[in-house]
C-alpha positions, -999 to +999 in steps of 0.1 A: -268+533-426-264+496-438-285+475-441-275+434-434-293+402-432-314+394-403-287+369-378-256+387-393-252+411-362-254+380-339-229+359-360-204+389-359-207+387-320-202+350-316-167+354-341-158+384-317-168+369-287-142+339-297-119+360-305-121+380-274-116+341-256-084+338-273-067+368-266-084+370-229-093+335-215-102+350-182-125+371-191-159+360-179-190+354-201-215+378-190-188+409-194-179+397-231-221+390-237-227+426-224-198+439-244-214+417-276-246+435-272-236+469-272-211+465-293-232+449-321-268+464-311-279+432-305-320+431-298-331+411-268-340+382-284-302+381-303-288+386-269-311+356-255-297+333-282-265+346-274-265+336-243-277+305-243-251+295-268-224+305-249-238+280-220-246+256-238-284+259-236-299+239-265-332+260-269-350+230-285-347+211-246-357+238-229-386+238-211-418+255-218-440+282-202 
């Protein structure tokens, strides 16, 4: 077992998720977000960020409860 800083999972899903993008352009976001996940063990609220970076969400705008 390894242990790595707290974000590093997420940042290796962005990197493959762009990578994925280049190779496959067609691929559609939520199948390369679900692939992320598992892939990288993402925890829920990794796999909220991811999300809304891939859409373009900027969480700062969003609006609250």
């Amino acid at each position: 077992m390894s242990i790595q800083p707290q974000g590093e999972n997420l940042r290796k899903a962005v990197k493959w998720i762009s990578d994925q993008r280049q190779d496959d352009p067609d691929l559609s976001v939520n199948t390369l977000i679900d692939r992320a996940c598992l892939t990288f063990n993402l925890t829920p609220a990794e796999a909220a960020a991811l999300e809304a970076l891939l859409r373009g969400d900027d969480p700062d705008t969003a609006p609250g409860p």
